[in-house]
C-alpha positions as CSV (number, residue, x, y, z in Angstrom):
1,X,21.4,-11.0,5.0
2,X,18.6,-10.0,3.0
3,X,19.8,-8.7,-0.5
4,X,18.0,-7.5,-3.7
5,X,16.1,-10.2,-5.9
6,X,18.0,-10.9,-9.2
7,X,15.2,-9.3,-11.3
8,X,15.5,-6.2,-9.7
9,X,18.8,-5.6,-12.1
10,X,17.9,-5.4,-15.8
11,X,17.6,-9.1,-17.2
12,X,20.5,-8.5,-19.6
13,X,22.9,-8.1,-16.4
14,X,21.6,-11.2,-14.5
15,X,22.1,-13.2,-18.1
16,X,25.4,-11.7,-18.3
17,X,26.3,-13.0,-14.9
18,X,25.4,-16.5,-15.9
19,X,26.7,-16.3,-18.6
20,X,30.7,-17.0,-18.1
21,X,29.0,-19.8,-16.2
22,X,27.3,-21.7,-19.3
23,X,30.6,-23.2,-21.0
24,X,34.0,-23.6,-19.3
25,X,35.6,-22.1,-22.2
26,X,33.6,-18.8,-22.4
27,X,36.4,-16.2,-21.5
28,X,34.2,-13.3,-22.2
29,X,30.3,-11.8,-23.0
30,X,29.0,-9.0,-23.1
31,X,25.5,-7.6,-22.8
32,X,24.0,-4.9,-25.4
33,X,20.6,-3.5,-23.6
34,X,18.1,-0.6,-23.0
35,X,17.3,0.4,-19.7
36,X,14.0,1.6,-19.0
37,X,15.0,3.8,-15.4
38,X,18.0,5.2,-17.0
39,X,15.8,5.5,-20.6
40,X,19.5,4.9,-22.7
41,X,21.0,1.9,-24.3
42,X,24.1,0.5,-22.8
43,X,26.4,-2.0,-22.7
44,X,28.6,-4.3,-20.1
45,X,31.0,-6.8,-20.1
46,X,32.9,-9.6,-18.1
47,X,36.1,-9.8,-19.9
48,X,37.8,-11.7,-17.6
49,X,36.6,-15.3,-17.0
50,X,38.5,-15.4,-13.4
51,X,37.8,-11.6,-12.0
52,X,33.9,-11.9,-13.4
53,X,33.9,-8.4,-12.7
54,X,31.1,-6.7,-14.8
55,X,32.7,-3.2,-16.7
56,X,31.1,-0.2,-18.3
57,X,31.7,1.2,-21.5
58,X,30.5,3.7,-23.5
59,X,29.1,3.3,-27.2
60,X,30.5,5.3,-29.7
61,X,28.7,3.9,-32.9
62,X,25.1,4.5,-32.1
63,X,23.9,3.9,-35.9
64,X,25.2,0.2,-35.7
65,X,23.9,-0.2,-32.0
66,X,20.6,0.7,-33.2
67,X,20.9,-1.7,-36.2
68,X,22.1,-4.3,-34.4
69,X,19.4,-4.0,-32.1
70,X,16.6,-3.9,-34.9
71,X,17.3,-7.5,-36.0
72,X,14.7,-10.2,-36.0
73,X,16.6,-13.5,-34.7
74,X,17.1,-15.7,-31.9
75,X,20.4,-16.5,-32.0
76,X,23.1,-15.7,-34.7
77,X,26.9,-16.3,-35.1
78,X,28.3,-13.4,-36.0
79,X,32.3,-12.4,-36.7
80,X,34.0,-10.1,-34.4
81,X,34.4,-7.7,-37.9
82,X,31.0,-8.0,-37.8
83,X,30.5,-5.7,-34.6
84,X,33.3,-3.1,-35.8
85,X,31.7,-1.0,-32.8
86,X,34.5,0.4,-29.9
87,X,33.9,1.1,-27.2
88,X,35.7,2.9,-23.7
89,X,35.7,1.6,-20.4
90,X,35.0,4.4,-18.5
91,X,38.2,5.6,-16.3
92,X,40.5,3.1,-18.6
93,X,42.1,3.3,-21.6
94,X,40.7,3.1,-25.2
95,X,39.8,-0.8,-26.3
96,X,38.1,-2.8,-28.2
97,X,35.5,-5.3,-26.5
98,X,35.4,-7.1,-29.7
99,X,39.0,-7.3,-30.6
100,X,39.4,-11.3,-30.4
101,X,38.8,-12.2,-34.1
102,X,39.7,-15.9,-33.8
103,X,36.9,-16.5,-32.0
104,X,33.4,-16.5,-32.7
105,X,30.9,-14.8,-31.2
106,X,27.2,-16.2,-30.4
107,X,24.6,-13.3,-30.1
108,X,21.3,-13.9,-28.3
109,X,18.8,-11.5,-28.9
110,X,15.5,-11.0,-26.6
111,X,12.9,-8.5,-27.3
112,X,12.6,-5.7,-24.6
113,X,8.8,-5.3,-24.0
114,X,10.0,-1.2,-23.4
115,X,10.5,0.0,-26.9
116,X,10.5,-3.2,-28.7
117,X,14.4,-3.9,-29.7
118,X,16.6,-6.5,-29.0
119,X,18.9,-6.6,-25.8
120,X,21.4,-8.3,-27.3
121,X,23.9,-11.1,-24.6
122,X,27.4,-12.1,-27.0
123,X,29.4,-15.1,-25.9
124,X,32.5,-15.4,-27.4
125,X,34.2,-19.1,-28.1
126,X,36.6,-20.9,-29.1
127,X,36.6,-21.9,-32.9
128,X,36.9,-25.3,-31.7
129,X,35.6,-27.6,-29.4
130,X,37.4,-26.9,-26.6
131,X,34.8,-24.2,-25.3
132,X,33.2,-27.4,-24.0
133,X,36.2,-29.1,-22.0
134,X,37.5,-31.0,-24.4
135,X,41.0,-29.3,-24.1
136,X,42.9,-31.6,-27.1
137,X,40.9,-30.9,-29.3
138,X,41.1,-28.8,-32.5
139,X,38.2,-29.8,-34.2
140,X,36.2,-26.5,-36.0
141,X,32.4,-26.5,-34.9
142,X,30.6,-27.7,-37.5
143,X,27.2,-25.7,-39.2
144,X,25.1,-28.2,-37.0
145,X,27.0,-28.1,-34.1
146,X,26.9,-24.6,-33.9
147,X,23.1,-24.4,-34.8
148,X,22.5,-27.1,-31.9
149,X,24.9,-25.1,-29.2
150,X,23.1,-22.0,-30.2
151,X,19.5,-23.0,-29.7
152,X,20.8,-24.5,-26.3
153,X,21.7,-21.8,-24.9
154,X,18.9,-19.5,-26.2
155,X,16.7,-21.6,-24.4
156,X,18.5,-21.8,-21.5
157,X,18.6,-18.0,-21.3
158,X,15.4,-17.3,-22.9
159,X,13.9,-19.6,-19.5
160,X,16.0,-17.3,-17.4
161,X,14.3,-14.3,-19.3
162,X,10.9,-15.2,-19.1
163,X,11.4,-16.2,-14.9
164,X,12.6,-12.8,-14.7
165,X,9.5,-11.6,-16.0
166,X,7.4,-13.8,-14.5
167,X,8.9,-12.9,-10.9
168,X,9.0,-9.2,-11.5
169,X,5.3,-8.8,-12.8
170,X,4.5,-11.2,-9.1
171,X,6.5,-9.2,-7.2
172,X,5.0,-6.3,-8.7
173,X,1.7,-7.4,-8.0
174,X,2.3,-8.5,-4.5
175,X,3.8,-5.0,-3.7
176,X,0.8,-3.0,-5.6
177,X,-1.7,-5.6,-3.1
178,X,0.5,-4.4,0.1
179,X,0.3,-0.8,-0.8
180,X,-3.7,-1.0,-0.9
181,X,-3.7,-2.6,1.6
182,X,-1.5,0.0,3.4
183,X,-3.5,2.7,1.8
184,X,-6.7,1.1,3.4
185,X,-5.3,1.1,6.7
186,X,-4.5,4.0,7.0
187,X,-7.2,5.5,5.2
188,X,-9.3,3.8,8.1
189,X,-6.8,4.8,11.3
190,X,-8.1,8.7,9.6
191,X,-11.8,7.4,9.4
192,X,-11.1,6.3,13.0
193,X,-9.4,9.6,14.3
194,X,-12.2,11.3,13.1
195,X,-15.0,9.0,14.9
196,X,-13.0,9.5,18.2
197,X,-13.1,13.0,17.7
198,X,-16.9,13.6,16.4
199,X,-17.7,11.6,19.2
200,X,-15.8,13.4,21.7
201,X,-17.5,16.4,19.7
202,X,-21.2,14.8,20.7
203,X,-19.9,14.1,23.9
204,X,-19.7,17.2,25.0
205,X,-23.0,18.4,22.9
206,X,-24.8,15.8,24.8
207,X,-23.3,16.8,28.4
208,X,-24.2,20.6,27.1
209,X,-28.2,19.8,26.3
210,X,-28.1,18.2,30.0
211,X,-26.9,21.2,31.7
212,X,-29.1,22.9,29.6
213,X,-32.1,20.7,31.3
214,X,-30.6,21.7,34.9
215,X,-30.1,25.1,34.0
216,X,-34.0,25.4,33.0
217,X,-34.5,22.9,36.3
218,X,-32.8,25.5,38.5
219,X,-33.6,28.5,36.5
220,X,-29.4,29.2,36.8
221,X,-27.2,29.0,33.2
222,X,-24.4,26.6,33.6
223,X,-22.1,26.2,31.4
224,X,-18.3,24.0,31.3
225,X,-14.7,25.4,31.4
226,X,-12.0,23.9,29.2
227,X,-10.5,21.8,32.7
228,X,-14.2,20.7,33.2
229,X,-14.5,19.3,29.2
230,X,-11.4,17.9,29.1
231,X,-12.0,15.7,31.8
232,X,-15.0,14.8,30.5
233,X,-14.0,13.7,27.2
234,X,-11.7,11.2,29.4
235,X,-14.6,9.9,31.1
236,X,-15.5,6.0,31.1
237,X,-18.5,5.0,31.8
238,X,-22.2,4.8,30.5
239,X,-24.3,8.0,29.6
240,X,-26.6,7.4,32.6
241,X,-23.5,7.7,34.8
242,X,-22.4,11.1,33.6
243,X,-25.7,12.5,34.2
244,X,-25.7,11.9,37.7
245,X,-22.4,13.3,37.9
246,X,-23.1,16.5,36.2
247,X,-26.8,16.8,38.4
248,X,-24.1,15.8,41.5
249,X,-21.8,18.8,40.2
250,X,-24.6,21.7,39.4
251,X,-25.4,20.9,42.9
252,X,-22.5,20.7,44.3
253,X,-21.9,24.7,42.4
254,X,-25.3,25.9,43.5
255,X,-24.6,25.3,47.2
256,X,-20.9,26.6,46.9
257,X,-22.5,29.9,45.3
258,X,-25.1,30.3,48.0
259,X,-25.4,33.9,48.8
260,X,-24.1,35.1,46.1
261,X,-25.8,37.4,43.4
262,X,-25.1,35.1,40.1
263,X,-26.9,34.4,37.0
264,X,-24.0,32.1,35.6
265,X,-22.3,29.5,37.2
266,X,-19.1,28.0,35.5
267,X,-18.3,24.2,36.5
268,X,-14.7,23.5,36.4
269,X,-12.9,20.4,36.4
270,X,-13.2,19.8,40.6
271,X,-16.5,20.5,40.4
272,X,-17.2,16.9,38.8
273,X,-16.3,13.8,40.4
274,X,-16.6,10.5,38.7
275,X,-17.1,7.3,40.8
276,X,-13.6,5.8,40.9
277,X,-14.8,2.0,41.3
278,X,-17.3,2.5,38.3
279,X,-14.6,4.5,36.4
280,X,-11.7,1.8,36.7
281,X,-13.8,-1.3,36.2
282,X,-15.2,0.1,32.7
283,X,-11.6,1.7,31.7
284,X,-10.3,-2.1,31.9
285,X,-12.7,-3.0,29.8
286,X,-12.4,0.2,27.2
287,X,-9.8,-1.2,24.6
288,X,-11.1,-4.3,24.1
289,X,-14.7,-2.7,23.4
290,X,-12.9,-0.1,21.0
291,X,-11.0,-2.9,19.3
292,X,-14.2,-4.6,18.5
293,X,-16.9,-1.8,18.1
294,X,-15.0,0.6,15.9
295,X,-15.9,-0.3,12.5
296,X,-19.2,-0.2,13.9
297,X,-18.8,2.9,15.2
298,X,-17.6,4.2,11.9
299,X,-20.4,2.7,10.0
300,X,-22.9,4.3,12.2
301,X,-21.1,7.8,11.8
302,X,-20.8,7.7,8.3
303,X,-24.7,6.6,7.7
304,X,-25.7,9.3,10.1
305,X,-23.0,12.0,8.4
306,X,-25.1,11.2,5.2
307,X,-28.4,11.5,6.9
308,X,-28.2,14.7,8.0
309,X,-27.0,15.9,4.1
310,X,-30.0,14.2,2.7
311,X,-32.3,15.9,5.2
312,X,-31.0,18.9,4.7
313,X,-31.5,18.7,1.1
314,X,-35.0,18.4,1.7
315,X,-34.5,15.0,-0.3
316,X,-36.3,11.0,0.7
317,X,-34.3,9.5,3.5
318,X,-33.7,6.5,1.7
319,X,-31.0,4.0,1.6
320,X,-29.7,5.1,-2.5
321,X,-29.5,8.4,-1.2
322,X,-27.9,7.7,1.6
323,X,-25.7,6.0,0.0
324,X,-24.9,8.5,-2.3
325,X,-24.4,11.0,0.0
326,X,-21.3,9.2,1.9
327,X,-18.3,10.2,1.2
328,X,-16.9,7.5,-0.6
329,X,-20.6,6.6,-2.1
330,X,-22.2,3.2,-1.5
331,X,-25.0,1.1,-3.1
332,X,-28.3,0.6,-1.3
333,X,-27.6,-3.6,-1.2
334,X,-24.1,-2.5,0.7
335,X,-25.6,-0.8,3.4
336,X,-28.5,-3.8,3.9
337,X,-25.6,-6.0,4.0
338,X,-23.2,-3.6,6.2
339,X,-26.0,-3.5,8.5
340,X,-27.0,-7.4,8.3
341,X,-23.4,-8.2,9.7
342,X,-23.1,-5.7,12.4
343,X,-27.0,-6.1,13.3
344,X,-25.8,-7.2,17.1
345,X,-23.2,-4.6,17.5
346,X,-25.7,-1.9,16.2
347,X,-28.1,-2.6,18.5
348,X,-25.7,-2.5,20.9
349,X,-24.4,0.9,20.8
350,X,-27.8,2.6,19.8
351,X,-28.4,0.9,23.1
352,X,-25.7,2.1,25.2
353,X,-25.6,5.7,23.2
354,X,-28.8,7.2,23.0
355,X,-28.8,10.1,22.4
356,X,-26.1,9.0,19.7
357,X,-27.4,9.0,16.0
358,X,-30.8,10.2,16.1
359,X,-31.3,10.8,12.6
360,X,-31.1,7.5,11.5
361,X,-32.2,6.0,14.9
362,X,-35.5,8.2,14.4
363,X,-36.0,8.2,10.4
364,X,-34.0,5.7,8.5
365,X,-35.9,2.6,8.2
366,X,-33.1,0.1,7.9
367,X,-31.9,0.8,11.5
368,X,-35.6,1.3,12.5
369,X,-36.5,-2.5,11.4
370,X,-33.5,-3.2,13.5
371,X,-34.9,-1.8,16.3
372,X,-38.5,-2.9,16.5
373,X,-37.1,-6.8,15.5
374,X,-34.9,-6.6,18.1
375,X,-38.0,-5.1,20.7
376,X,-40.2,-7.6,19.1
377,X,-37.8,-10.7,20.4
């Protein structure tokens, strides 16, 4: 079952943890620490070897806490008079953590990178050496001994420090790359909403300036009900084939309206009818071609979105100002290179979609040259 990585907790707890681990005669340790989330100093203990429960108590002697934690040292071994602090386990009597004062207690301090003091980790052991499994004997650590036992396990914690740095900044790192890229995609499903629905939008404008043909063709205004557009903005199927099934529906109208005085004639949704083979053969095909032609889609949007503000500024279609005119602005070498790896499916839907585009299709000269290459092959 999934559970939290060790670094997630402050380092000083995971030390603590280990720590009734490091010697079999550690009975106790306790951890001294600032916590950056909770933005307070506070301190824990295991003070019972076999329950390695972790306990909380609250500092009354903040002056010595913040002394203690000003220090400059590795390791130091320090009497338990010499940390005359108390402290109260919450919900539990008054004690005293440090009450023990035949043993000796081994402080290890590592500098928080938060607000530069130590977090202090205190083992307390035997005077002797049976802290290290020798049970018989009564021997008193010597100065050396207790210099060599203390840079051991400085090291061994300060390696357990640093991985929980190390890990925490690649974790971070990891999870700051997912969240782009999370960011990205959805940034892009919006981009994408927004294609389907401009071009749904041009859709409809495109079916409009057709009717608009007819009605000048028949001298009778025809215009499209909201049944007759949203069937149309389901349609699948090339350009060529809707025009034939508008002309099919205006005449279709004009005979059912023979005899009648009219000026107007509203096509609704049964007025067009779509040829079902043509229909379900390209709607087969329509989410793979969506899945592959979208960002192309977008790219052709968003060049011909900025188009249209250049132009209307009055200002020199060229690829820097279009550029800078796109939303999220891009150099002049992007779009070249945009355009140099979508070349094929450019050409393809300024193919299929005419009357799609026409600012760039007609004035931009990047997409021009792709255009008159493309004739000239």
């Amino acid at each position: 079952m999934p559970e939290l990585f060790s670094f997630i907790k402050p380092s000083l707890i995971t030390m603590l943890e280990t720590s009734i681990h490091l010697f079999p005669g550690i009975e106790k340790s306790t951890a001294l620490y600032f916590d950056p989330l909770l933005n307070g100093v506070f301190c824990k203990g295991i003070i019972n070897r076999n329950i390695q429960t972790i306990q909380d108590f609250t500092l009354t002697d903040h002056a010595l806490v913040a002394n203690l934690r000003k220090r400059k040292f590795q390791f130091q071994w320090m009497r338990a008079d010499q940390l005359p602090f108390e402290t109260i386990q919450l919900g539990q009597k008054q004690l005293n953590i440090f009450d023990e004062t035949e043993n000796i207690v081994l402080a290890l301090a590592f500098e928080n990178s938060h607000d530069q003091q130590a977090d202090l980790l205190f083992l307390y052991l035997s005077k002797n050496m049976s802290s290290f499994g020798i049970s018989n004997s009564t021997n008193t650590l010597s100065t050396s001994e207790k210099a060599i036992i203390g840079a051991m396990a400085y090291n061994i914690f300060k390696i357990q420090w640093k991985n929980n740095h190390r890990d925490s900044e690649t974790l971070i790192a990891i999870n700051q790359q997912i969240k782009k890229l999370h960011d990205e995609n959805d940034q892009l499903k919006n981009e994408i909403e927004l294609l389907k629905d401009n071009f749904q939008q041009r859709f409809i404008e495109i079916c409009q300036e057709h009717l608009q043909k007819l009605s000048s063709q028949y001298q009778i205004s025809f215009e499209l009900d909201k049944s007759a557009i949203h069937k149309i903005n389901g349609f699948v199927g090339t350009m060529e084939q809707l025009k034939t099934s508008l002309a099919q529906a205006v005449q279709l109208a004009i005979n059912m309206n023979y005899g009648n005085n009219y000026t107007t004639i509203v096509l609704k949704e049964w007025n067009i009818k779509f040829d079902d083979s043509t229909h379900i053969v390209n709607k087969s095909l329509l989410p793979t071609i969506q899945q592959r032609y979208q960002k192309t889609y977008l790219l052709l949007e968003k060049l011909e979105n900025a188009a249209r503000v250049v132009t209307n500024n009055n200002e020199r279609l060229t690829s820097e100002n279009v550029g800078s005119a796109c939303p999220i602005p891009i150099s002049a070498p992007a779009i070249s290179d945009a355009l140099k790896n979508h070349h094929k499916k450019v050409i393809s839907l300024l193919t299929e979609f005419p009357e799609m585009w026409p600012t760039i299709r007609n004035e931009f000269r990047p997409i021009k040259n792709l255009l008159n290459n493309q004739q000239a092959v």
